[in-house]
Backbone as a ProteinNet text record, in pm:
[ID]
protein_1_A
[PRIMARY]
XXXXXXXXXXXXXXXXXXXXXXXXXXXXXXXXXXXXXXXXXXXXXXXXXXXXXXXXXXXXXXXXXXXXXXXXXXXXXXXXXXXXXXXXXXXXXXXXXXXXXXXXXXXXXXXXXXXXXXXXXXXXXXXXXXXXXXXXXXXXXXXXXXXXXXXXXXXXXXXXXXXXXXXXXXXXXXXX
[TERTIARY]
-361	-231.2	-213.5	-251.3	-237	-307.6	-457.9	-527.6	-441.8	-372.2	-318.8	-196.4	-154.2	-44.8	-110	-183.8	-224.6	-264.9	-369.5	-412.4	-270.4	-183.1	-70.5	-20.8	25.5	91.5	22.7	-86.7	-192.8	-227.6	-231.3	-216.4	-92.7	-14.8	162.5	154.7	128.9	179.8	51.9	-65.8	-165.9	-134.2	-70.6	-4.1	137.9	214.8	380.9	438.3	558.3	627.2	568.6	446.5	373.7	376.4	346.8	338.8	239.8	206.8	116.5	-32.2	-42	-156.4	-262.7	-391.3	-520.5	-604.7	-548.9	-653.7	-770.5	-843.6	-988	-1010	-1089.3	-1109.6	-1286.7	-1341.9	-1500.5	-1588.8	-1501.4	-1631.3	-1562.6	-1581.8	-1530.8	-1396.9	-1301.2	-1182	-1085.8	-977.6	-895.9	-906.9	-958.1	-960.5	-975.9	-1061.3	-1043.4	-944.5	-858.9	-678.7	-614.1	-667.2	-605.8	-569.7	-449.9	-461.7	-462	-496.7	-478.7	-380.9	-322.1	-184	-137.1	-260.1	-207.7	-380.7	-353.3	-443	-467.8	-533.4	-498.6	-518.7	-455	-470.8	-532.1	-572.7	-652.4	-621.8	-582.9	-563.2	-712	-743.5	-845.2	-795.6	-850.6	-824.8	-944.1	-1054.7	-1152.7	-1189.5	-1234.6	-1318.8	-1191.7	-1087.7	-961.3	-947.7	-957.1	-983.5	-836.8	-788.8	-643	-667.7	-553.9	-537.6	-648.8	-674.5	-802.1	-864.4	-844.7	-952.7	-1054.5	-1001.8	-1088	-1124.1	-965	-1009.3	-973.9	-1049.4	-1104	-916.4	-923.6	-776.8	-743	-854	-858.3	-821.7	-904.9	-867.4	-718.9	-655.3	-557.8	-470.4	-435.5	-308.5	-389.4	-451	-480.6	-446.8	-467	-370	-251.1	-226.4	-47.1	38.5	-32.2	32	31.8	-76.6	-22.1	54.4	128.1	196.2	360.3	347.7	489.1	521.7	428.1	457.7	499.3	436	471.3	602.5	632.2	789.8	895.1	866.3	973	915.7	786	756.8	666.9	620.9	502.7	575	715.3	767.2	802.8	825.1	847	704.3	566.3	443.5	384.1	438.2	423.7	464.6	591.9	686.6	634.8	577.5	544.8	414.3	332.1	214.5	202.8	319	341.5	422	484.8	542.7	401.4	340.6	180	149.1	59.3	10.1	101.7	221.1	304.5	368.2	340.6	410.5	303.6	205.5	109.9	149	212.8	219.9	391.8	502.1	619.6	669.1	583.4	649.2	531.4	424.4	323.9	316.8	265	219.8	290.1	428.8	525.3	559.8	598.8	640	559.3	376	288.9	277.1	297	318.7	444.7	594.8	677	662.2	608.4	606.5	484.5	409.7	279.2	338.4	445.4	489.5	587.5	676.1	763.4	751.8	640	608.9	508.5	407.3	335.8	367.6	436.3	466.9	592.1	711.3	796.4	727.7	583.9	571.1	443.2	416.4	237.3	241.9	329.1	327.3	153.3	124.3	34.8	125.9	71.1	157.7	43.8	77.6	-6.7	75	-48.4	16.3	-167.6	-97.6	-200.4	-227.5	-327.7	-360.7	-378.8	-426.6	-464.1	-575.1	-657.8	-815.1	-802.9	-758.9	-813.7	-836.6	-759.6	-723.3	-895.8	-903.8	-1034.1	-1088	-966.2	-991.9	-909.3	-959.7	-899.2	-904.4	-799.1	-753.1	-737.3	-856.5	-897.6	-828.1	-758.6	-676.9	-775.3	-819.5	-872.9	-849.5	-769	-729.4	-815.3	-861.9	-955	-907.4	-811.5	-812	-610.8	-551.6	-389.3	-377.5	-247.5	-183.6	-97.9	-1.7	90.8	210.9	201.1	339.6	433.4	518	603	767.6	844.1	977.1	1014.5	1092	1142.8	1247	1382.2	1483.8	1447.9	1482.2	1471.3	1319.7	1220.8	1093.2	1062.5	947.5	875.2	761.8	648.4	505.7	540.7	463.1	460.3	354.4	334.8	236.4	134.4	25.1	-94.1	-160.9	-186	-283.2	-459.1	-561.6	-679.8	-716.5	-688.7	-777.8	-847	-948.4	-1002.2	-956.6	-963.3	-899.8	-993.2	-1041.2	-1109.3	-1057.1	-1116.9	-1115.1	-1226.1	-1256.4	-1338.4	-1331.8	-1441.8	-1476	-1444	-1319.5	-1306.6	-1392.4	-1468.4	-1601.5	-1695.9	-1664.8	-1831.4	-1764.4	-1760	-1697	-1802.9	-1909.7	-2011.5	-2033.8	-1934.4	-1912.1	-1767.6	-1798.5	-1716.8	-1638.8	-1549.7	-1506.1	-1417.6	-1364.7	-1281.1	-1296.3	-1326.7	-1291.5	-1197.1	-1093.2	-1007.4	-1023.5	-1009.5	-949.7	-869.3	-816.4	-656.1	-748.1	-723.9	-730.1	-593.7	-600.1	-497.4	-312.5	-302	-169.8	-81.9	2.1	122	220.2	327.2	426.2	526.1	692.3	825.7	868.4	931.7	1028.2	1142.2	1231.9	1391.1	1447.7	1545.1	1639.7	1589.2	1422	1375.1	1286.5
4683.5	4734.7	4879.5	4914.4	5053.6	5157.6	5106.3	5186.8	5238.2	5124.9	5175.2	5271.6	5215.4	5284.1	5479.7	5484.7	5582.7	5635.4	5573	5668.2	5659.7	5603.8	5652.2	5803.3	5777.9	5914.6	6061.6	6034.2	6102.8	6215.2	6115.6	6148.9	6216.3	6162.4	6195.8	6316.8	6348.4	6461.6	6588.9	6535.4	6647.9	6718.5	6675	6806.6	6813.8	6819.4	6858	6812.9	6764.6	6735.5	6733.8	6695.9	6641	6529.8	6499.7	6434.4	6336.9	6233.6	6215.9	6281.1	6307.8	6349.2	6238.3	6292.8	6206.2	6202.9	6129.5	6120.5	6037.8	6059.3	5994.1	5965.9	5852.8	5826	5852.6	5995.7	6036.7	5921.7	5915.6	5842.9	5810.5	5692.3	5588.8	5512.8	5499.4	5442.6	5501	5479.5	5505.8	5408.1	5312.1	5151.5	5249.5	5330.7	5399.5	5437.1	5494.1	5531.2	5429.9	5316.2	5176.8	5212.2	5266.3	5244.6	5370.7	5477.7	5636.1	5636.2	5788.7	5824	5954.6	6021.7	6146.7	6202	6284	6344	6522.6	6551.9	6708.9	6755	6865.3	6887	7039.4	7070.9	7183.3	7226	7370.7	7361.1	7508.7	7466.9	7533.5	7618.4	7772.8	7813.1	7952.6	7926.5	8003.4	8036.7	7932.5	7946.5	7895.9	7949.8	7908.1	7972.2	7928.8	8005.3	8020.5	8098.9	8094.5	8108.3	8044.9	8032	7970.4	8024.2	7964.6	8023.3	8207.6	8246.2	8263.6	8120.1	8113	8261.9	8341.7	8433.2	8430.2	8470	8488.2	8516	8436.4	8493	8654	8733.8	8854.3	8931.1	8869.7	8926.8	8909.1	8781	8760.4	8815.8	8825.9	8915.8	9060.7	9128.1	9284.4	9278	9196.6	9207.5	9187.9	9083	9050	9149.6	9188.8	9334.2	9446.3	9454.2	9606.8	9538.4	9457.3	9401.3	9409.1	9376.2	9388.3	9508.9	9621.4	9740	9827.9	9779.7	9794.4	9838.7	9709.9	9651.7	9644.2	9673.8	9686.3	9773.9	9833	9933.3	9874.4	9966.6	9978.1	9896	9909.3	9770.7	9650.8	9641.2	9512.4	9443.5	9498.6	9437.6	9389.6	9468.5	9440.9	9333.4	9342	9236.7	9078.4	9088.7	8976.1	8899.5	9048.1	8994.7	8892.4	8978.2	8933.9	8751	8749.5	8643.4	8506.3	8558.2	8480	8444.4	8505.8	8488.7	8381.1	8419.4	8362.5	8224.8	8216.5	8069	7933.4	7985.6	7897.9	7833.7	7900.7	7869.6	7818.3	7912.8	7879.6	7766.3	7760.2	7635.5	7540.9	7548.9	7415.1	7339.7	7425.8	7343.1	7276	7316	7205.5	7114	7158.5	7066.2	6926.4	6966.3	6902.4	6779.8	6848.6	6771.7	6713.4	6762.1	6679.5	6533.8	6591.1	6455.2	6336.1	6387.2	6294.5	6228.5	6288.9	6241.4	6160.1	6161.5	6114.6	5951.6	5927.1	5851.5	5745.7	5812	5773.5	5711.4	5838	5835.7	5717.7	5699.6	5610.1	5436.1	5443.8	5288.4	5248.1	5376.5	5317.2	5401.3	5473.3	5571.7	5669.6	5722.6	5838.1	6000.2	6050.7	6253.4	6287	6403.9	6472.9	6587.5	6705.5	6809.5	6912.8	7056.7	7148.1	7169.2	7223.2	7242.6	7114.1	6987.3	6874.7	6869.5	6979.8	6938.4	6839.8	6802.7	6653.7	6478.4	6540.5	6442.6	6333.3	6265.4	6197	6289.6	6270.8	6301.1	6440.2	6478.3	6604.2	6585	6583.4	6604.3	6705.3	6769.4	6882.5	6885	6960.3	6989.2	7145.1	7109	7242.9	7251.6	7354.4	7390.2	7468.9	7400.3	7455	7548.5	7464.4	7598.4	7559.3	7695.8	7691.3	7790.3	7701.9	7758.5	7771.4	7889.2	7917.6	7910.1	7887.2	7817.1	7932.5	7941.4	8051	7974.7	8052.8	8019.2	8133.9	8101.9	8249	8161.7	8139.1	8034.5	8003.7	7956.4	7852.8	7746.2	7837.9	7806.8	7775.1	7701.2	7741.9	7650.7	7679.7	7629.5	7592.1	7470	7441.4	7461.3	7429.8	7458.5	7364.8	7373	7303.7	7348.7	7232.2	7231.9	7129.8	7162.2	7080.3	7112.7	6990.9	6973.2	6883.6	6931.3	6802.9	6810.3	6669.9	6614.9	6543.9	6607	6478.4	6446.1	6346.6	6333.7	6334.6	6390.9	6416.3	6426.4	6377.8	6332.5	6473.6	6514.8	6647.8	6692.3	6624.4	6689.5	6705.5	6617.1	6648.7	6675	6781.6	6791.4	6766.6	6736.6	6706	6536	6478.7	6341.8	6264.9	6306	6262.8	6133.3	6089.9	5957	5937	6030.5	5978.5	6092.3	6134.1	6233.4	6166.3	6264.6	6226.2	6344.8	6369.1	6474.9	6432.8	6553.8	6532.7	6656.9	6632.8	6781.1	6780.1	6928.9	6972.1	6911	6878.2	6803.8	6902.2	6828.9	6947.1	6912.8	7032.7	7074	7076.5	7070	7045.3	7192.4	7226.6	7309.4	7277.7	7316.5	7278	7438.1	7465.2	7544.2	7661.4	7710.1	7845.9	7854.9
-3664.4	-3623.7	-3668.2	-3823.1	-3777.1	-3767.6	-3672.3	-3633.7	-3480.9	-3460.1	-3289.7	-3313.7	-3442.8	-3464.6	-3457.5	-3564.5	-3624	-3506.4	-3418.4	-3285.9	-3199.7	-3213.3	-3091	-3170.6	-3280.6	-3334.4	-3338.7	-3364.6	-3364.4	-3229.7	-3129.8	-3024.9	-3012.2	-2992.8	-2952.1	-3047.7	-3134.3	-3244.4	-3180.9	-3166.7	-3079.6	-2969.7	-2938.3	-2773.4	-2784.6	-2925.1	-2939.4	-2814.5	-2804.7	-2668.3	-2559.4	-2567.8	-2416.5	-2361.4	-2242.7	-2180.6	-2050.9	-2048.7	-1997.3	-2001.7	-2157.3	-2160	-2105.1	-2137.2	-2048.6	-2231.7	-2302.7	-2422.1	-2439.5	-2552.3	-2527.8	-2626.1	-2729.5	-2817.8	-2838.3	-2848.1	-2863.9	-2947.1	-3034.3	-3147.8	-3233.1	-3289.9	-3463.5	-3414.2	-3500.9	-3531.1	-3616	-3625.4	-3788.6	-3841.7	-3890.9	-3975.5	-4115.8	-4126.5	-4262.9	-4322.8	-4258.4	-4281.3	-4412.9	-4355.6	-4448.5	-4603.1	-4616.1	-4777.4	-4835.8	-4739.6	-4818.7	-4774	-4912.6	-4939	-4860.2	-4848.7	-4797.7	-4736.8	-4620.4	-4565.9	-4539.5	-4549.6	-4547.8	-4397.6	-4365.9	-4219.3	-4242	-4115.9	-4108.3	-3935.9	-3881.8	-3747	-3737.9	-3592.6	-3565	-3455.5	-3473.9	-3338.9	-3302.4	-3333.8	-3350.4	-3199.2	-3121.9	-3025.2	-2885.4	-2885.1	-2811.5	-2662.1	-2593.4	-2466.6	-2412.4	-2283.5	-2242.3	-2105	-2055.9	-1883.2	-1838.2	-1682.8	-1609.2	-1617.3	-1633.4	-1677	-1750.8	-1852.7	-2008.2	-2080.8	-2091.2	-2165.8	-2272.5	-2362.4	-2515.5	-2585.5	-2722.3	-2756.1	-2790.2	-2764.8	-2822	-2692.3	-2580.1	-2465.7	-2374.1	-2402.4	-2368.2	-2384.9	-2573.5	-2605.5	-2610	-2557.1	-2532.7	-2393.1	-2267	-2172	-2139.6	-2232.3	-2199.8	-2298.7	-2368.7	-2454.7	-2337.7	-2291.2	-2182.7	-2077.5	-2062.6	-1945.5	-2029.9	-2127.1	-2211.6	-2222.7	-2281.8	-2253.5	-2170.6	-2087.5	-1924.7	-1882.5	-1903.3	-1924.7	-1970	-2103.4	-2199.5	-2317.9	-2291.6	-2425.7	-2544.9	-2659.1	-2750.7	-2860.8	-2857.5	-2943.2	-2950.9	-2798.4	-2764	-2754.1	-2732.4	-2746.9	-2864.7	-2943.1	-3098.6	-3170.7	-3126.7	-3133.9	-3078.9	-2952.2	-2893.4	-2958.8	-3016.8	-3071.4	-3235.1	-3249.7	-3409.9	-3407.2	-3268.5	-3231.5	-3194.3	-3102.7	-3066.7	-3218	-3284.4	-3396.1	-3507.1	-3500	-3639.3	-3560.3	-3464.8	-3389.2	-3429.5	-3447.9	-3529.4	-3607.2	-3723.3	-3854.1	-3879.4	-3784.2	-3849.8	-3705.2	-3601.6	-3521.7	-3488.9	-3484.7	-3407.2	-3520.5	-3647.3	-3718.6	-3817.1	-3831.4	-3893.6	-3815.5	-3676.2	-3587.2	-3620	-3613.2	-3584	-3747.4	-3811.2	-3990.1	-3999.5	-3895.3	-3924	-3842.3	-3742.9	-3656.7	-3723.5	-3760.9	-3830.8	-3962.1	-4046.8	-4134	-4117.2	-4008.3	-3944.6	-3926.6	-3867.2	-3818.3	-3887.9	-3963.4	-4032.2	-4219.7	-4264.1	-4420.5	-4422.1	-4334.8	-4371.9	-4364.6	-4198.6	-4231	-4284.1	-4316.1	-4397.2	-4500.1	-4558.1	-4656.6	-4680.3	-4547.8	-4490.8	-4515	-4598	-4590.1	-4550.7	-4462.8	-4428.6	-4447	-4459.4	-4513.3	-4514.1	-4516.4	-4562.6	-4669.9	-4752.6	-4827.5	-4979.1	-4900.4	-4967.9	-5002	-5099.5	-5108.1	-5136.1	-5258.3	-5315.5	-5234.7	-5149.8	-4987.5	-4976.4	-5010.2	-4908.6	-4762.2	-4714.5	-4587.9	-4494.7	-4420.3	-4333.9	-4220.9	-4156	-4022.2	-3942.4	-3840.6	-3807.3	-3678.9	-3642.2	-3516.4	-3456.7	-3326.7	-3317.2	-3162.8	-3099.8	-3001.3	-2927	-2832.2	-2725.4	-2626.6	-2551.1	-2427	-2419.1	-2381.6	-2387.1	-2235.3	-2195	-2039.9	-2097.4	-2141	-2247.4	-2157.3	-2011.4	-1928.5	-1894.4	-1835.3	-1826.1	-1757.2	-1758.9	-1752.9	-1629.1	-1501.4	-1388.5	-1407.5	-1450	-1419.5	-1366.6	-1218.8	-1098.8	-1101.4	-1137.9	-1182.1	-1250.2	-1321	-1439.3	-1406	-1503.8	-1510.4	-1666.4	-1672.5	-1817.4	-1892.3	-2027.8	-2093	-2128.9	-2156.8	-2126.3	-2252.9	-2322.4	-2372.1	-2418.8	-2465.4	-2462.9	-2616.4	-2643.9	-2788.7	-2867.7	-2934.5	-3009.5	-3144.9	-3177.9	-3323.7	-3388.7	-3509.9	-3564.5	-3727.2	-3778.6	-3919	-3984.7	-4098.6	-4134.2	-4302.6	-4346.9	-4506	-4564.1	-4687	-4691.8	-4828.9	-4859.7	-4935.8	-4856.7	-4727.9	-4622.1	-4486.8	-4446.4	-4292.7	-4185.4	-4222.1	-4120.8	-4079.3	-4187.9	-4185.6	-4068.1	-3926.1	-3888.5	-3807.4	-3898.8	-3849.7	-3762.9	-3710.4	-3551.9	-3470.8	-3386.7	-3258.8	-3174	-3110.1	-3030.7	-2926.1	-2826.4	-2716.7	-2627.2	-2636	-2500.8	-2423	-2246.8	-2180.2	-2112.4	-2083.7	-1994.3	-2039.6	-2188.1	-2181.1	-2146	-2056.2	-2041	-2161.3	-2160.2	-2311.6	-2211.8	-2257	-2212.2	-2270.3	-2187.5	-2289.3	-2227.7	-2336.7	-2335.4	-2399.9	-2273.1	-2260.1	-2234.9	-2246.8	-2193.8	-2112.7
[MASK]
++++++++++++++++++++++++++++++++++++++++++++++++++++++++++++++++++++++++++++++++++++++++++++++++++++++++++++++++++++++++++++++++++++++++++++++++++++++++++++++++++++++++++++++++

């Protein structure tokens, strides 16, 4: 029971307010979960591709920076960039720890959290490819994302006991 549990949340907390994702269970189980207190998380975004054009995150925000500029100027790009980068840290990835704790810590008493060496285990979130969605009022495209999740022995990261992937999940937004 709460391996299903653990892979529903798991899932559900991997693509933030998505929906109908298409997830996959790569390899192992959570049956290991059983009985630990806390897990450490880790988010990946090294090798992250964007749009359809699978361009590089370096290449992305160096074009959507001269398009802001464009538009609204050398501060408002700055601005946007510093916004990309820090949305990581002050919205996915709490979002992503409140919801895992949410769900997890009240009925199996599971925390997850960053910076848990001592943790058994680590929970690797690593974001592959992002359709960062856009908003025209009347319009909008939503956001998309593909990632793999695994867990992994956090003295041995080459020890891995669950892979999960979502592709293409789409993201909701509300009110923008």
């Amino acid at each position: 029971m709460i391996a299903k549990k653990v892979t529903t949340v798991i899932m559900l907390c991997a693509v933030l307010f998505s929906y109908g994702q298409k997830l996959r269970i790569e390899q192992g189980n959570f049956d290991f979960l059983k009985g630990q207190k806390e897990v450490n998380v880790e988010f990946v975004y090294d090798n992250m591709t964007l749009l359809k054009k699978n361009l590089s995150n370096e290449q992305y925000v160096k074009e959507h920076m001269l398009e802001v500029e464009e538009k609204k100027g050398k501060a408002a790009a700055r601005a946007w960039e510093k916004s990309w980068y820090s949305s990581r840290e002050i919205i996915y990835a709490p979002k992503f720890l409140e919801l895992m704790n949410r769900y997890l810590h009240g009925d199996y008493g599971i925390h997850f959290d960053l910076g848990l060496d001592n943790a058994k285990y680590t929970l690797i979130v690593d974001t592959i490819w992002v359709f960062p969605g856009w908003d025209a009022g009347v319009m909008k495209q939503p956001a998309k994302v593909t990632t793999s999740i695994k867990v992994v022995e956090t003295a041995n990261s080459d020890n891995i006991l669950v892979m999960v992937s979502s592709k293409d999940a789409p993201g909701d937004q509300w009110g923008s």
